[in-house]
BAGUDO-940829 format. One record per atom (N, C-alpha, C): x, y, z; residue in three letters; residue number from 0. Coordinates in steps of 0.02 Angstrom, whole numbers, plus 50000, padded with zeros to 5 digits. Example, Ala and Ser with C-alpha at 12.3 -4.5 7.8 and 13.67 -1.06 7.14 Angstrom:
BEGIN
50660; 49716; 50390; ALA; 0
50615; 49775; 50390; ALA; 0
50660; 49835; 50390; ALA; 0
50642; 49888; 50354; SER; 1
50684; 49947; 50357; SER; 1
50645; 50002; 50394; SER; 1
REM end
This chain:
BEGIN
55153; 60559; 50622; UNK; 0
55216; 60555; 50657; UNK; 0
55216; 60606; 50715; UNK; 0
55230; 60565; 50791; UNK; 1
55231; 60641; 50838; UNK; 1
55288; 60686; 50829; UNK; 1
55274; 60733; 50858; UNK; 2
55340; 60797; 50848; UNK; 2
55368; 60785; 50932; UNK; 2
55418; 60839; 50926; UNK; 3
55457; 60800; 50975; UNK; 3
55412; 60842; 51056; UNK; 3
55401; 60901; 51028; UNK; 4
55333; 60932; 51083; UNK; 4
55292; 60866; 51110; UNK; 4
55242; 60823; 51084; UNK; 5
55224; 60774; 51089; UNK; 5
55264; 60728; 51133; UNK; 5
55309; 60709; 51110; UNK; 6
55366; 60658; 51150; UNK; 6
55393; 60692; 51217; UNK; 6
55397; 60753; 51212; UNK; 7
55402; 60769; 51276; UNK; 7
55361; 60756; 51315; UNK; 7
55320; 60774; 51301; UNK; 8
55226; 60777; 51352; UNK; 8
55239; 60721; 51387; UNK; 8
55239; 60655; 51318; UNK; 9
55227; 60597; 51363; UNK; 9
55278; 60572; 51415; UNK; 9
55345; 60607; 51396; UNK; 10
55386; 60569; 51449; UNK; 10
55375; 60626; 51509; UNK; 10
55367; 60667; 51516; UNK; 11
55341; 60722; 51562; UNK; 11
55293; 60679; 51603; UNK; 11
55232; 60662; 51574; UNK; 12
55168; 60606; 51611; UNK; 12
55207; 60550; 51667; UNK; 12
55247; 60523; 51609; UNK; 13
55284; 60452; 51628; UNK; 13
55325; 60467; 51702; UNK; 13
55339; 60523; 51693; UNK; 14
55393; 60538; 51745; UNK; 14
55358; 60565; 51820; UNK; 14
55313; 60591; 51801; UNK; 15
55266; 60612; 51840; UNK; 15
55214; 60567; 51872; UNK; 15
55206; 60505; 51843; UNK; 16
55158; 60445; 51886; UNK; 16
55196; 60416; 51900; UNK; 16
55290; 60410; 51905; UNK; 17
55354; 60383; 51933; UNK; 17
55358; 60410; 52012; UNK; 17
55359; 60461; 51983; UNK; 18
55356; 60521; 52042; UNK; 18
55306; 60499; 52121; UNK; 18
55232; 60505; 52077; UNK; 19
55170; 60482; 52130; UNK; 19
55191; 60394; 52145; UNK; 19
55211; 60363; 52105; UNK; 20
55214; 60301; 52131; UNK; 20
55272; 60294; 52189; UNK; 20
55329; 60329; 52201; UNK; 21
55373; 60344; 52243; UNK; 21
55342; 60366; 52293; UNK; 21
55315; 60428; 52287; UNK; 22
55292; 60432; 52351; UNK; 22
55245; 60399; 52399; UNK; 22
55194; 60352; 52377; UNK; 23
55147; 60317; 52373; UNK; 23
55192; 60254; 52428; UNK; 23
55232; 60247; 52377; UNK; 24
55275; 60190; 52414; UNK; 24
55294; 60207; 52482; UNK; 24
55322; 60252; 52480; UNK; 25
55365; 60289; 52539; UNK; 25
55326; 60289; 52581; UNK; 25
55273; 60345; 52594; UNK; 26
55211; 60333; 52611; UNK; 26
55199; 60273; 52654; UNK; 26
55169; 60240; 52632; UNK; 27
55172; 60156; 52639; UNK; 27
55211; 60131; 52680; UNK; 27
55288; 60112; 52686; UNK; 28
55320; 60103; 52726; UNK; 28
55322; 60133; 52772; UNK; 28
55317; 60200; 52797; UNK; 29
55324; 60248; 52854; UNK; 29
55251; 60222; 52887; UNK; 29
55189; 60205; 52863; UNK; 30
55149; 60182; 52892; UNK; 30
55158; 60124; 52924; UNK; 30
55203; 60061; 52893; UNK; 31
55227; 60008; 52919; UNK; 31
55253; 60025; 52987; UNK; 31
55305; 60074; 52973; UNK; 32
55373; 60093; 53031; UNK; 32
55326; 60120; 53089; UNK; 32
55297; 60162; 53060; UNK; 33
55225; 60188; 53135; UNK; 33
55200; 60126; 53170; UNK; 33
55186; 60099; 53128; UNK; 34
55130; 60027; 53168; UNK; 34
55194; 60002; 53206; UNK; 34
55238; 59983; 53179; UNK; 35
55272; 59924; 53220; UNK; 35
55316; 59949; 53269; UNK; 35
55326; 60018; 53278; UNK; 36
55329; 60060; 53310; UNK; 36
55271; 60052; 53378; UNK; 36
55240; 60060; 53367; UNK; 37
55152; 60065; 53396; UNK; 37
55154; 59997; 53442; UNK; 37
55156; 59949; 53410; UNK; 38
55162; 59878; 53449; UNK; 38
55233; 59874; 53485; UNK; 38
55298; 59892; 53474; UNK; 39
55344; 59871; 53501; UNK; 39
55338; 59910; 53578; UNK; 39
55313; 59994; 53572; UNK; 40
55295; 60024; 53620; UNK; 40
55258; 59990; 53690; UNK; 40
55231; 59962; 53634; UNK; 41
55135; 59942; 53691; UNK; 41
55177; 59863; 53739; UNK; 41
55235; 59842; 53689; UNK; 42
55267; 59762; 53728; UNK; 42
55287; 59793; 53765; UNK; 42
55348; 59835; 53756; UNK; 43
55370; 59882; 53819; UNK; 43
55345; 59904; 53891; UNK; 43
55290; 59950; 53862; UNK; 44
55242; 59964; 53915; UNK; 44
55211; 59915; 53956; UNK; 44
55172; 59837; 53927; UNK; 45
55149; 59781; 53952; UNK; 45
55210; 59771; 54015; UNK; 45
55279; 59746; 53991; UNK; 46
55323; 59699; 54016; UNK; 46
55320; 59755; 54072; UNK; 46
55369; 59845; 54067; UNK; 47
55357; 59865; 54135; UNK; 47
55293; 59872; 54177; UNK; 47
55241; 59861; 54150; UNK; 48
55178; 59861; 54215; UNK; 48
55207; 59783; 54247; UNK; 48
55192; 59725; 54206; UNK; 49
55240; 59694; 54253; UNK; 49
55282; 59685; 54297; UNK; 49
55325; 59699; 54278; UNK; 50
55396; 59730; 54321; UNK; 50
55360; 59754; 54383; UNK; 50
55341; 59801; 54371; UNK; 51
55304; 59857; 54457; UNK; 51
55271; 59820; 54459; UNK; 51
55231; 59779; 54440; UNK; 52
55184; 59738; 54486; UNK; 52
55224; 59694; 54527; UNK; 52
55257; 59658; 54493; UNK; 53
55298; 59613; 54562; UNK; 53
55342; 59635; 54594; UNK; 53
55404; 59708; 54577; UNK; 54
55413; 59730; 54639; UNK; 54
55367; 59750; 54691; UNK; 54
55331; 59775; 54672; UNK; 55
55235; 59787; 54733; UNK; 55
55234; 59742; 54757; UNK; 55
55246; 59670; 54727; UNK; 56
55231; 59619; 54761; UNK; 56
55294; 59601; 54832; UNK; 56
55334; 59605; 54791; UNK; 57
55416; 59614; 54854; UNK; 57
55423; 59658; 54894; UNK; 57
55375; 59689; 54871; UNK; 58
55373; 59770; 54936; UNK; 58
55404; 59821; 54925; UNK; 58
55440; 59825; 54865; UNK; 59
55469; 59886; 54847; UNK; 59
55410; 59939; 54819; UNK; 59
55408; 60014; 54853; UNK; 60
55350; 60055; 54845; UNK; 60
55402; 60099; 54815; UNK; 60
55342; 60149; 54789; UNK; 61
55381; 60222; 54780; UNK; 61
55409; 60212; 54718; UNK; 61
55397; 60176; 54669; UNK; 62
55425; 60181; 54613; UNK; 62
55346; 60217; 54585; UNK; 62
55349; 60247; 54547; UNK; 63
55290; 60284; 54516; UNK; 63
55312; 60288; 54420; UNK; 63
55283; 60287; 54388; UNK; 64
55275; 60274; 54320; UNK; 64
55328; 60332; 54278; UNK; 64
55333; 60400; 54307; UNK; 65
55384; 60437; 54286; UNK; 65
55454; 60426; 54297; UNK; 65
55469; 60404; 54354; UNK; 66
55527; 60380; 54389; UNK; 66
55538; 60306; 54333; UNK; 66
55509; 60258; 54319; UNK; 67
55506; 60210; 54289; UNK; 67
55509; 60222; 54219; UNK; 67
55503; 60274; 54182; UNK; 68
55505; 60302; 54141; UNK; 68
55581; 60329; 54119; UNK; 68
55601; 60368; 54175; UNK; 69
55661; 60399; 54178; UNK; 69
55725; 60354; 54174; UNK; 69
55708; 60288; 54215; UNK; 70
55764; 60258; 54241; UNK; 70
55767; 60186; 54167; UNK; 70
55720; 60185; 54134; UNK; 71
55701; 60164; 54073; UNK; 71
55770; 60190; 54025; UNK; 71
55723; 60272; 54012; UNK; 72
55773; 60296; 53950; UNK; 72
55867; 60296; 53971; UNK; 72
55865; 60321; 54055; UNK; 73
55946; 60307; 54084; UNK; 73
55952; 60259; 54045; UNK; 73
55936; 60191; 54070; UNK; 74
55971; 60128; 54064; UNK; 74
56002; 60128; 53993; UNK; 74
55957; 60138; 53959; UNK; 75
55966; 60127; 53860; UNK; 75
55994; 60177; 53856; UNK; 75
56026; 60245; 53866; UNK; 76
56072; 60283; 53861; UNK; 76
56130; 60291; 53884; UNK; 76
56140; 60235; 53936; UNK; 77
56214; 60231; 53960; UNK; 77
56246; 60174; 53934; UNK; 77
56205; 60121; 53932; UNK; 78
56210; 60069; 53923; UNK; 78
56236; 60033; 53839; UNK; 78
56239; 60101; 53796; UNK; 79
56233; 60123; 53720; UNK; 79
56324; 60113; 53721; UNK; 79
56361; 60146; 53760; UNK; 80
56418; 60156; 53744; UNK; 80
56471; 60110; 53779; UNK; 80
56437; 60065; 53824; UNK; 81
56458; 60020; 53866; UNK; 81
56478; 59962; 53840; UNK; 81
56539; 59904; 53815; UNK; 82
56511; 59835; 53829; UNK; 82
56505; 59807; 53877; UNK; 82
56514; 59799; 53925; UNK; 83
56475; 59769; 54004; UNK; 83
56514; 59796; 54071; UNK; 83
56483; 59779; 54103; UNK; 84
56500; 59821; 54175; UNK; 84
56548; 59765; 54216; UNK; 84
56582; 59810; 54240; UNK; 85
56626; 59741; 54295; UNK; 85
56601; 59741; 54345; UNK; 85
56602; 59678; 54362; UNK; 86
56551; 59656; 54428; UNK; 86
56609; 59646; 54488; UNK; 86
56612; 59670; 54545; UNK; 87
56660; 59653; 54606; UNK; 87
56630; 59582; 54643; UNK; 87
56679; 59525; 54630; UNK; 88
56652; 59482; 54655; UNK; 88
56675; 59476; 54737; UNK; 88
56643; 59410; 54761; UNK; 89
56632; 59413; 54843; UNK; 89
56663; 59346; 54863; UNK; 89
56714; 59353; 54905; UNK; 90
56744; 59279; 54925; UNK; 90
56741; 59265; 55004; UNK; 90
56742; 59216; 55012; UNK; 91
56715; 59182; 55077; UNK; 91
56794; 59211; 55122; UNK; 91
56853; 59191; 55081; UNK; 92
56918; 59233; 55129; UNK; 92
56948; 59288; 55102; UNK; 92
56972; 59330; 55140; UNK; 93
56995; 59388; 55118; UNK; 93
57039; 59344; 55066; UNK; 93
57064; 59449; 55026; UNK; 94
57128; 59416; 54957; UNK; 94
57201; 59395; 55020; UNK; 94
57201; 59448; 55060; UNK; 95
57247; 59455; 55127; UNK; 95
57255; 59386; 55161; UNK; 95
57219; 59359; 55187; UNK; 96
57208; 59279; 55229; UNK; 96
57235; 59251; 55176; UNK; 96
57191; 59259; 55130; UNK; 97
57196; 59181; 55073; UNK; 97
57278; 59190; 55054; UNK; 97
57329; 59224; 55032; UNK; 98
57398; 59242; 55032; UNK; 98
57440; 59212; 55066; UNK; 98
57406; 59235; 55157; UNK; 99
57436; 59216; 55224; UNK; 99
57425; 59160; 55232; UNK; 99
57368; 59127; 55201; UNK; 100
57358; 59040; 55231; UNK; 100
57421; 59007; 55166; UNK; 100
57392; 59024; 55124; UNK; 101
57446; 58988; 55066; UNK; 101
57532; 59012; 55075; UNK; 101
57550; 59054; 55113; UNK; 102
57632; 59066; 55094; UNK; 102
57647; 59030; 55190; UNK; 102
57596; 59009; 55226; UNK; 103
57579; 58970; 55278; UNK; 103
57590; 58886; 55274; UNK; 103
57564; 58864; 55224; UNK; 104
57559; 58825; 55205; UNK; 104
57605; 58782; 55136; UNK; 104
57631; 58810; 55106; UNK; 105
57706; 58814; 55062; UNK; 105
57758; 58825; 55084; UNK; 105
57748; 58836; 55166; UNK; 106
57821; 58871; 55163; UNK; 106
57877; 58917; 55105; UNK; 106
57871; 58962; 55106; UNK; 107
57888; 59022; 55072; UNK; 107
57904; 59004; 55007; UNK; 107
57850; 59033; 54977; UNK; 108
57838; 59024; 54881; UNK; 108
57844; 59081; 54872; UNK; 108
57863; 59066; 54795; UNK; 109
57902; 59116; 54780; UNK; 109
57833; 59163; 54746; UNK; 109
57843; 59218; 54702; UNK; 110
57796; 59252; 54717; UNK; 110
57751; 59228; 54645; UNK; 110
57773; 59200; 54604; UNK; 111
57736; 59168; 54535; UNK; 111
57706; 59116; 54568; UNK; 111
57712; 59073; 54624; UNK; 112
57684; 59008; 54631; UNK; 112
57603; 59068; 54671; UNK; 112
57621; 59110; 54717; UNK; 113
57561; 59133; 54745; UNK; 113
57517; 59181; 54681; UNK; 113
57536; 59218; 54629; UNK; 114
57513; 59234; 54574; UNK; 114
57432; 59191; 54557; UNK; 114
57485; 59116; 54534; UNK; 115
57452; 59047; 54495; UNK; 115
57404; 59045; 54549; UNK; 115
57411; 59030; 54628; UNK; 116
57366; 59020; 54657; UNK; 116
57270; 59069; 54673; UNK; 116
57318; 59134; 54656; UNK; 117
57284; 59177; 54642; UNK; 117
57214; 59177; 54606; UNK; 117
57267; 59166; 54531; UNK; 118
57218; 59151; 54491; UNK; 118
57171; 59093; 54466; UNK; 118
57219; 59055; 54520; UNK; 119
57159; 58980; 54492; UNK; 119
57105; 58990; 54552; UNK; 119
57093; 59030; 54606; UNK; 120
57034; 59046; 54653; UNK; 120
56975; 59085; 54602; UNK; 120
57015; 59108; 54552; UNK; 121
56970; 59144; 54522; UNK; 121
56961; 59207; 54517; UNK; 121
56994; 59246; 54559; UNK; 122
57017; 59312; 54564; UNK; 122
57038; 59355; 54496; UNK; 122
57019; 59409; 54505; UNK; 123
57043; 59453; 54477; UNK; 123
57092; 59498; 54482; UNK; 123
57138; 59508; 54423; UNK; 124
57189; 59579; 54436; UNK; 124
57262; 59516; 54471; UNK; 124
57297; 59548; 54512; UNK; 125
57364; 59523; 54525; UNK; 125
57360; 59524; 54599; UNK; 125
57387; 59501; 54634; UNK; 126
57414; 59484; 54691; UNK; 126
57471; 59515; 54721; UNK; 126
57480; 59557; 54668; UNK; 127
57556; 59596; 54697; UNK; 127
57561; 59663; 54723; UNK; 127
57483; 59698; 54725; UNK; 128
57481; 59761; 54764; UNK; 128
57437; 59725; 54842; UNK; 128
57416; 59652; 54855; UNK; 129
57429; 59654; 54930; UNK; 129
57492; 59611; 54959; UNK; 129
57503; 59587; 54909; UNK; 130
57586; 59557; 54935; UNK; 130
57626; 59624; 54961; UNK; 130
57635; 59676; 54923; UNK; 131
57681; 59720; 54936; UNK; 131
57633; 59767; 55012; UNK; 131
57567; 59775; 55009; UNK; 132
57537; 59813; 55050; UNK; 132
57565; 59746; 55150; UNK; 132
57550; 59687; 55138; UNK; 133
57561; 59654; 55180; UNK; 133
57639; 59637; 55206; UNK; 133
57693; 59653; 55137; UNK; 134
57740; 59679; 55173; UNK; 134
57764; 59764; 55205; UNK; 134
57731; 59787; 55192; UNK; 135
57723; 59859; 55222; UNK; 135
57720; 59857; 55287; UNK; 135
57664; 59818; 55304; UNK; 136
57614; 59801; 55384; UNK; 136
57684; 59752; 55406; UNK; 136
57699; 59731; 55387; UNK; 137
57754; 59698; 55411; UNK; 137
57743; 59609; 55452; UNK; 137
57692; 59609; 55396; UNK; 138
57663; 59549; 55403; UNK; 138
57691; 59475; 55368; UNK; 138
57710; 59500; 55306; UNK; 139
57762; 59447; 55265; UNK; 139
57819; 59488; 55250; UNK; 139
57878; 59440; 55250; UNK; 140
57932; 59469; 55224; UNK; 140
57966; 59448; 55139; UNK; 140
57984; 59491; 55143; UNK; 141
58010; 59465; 55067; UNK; 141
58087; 59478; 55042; UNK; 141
58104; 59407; 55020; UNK; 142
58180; 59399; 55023; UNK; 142
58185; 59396; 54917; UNK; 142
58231; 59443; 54898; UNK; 143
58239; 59451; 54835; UNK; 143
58277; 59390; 54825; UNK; 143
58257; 59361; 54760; UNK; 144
58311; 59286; 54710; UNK; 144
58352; 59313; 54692; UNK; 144
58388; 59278; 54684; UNK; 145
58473; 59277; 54667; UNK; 145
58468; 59260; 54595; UNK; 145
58509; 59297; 54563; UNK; 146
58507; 59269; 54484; UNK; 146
58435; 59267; 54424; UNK; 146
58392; 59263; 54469; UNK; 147
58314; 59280; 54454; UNK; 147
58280; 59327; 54460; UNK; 147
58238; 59347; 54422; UNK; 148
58172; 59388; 54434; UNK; 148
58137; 59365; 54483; UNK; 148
58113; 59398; 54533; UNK; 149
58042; 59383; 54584; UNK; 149
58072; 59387; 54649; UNK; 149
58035; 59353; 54697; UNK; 150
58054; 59357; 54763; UNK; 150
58014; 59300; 54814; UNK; 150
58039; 59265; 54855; UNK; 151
58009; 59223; 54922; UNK; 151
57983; 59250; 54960; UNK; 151
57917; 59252; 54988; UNK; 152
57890; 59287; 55038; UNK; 152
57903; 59223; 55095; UNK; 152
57887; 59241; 55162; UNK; 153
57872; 59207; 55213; UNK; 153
57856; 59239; 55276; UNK; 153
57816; 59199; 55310; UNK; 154
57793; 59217; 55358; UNK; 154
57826; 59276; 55405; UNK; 154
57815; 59345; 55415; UNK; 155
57858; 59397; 55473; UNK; 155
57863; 59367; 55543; UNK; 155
REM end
């Protein structure tokens, strides 16, 4: 019959090739995480030699591999706390014209109908800080509603 000295030992052993098999494991995976590490690096590196190669090709010089490097880690560090950047878009008529042709052309709307028009061009933001800037200039005038919210612009 073992004594309990004995029974210790062995679970002492037991616990102890638990032990090496843990680390073993561990081990193991961190070798995984290195490698694929290792390759995701090297895609990286591939795609920007790319990159500089065909700006070289467009004629853009003066980018050099540290600079490309730098502007690398920027990007992925600003870009971390961002969800996307607003883009200023570009229209064929001013926000100003496009206002003046439409309250031109309506004969004096009221200021929700030029809003709607606004926004179905596609525009962004409101229409009502150059409505008010164009009556400043003294370019449209604006007659307050009666009984209503808003106001009629028309031609000065």
């Amino acid at each position: 019959m073992p004594t309990i000295a004995t029974h210790i030992e062995r679970l002492l052993k037991k616990t102890e090739r638990m032990k090496q098999q843990t680390v073993k494991s561990l081990l193991r995976t961190l070798k995984q995480i290195e490698q694929e590490r290792k390759t995701r690096t090297a895609d990286l590196e591939a795609a920007a030699k790319v990159i500089l190669k065909h700006l070289a090709d467009l004629g853009h010089v003066g980018i050099n591999k540290a600079a490309a490097t730098k502007a690398k880690m920027t990007a992925t560090i600003s870009n971390q706390g961002r969800k996307h950047k607003r883009v200023r878009r570009k229209f064929a008529v001013s926000g100003e014209q496009m206002i003046l042709n439409f309250v031109k052309s309506k004969s004096n709307p009221i200021g929700k109908d030029i809003e709607k028009h606004w926004s179905s061009e596609g525009r962004a933001g409101t229409a009502a800080n150059l409505l008010s800037k164009l009556v400043k200039e003294k370019r449209l005038k604006r007659t307050r509603l009666k009984d209503e919210r808003g106001s009629r612009y028309s031609l000065a």
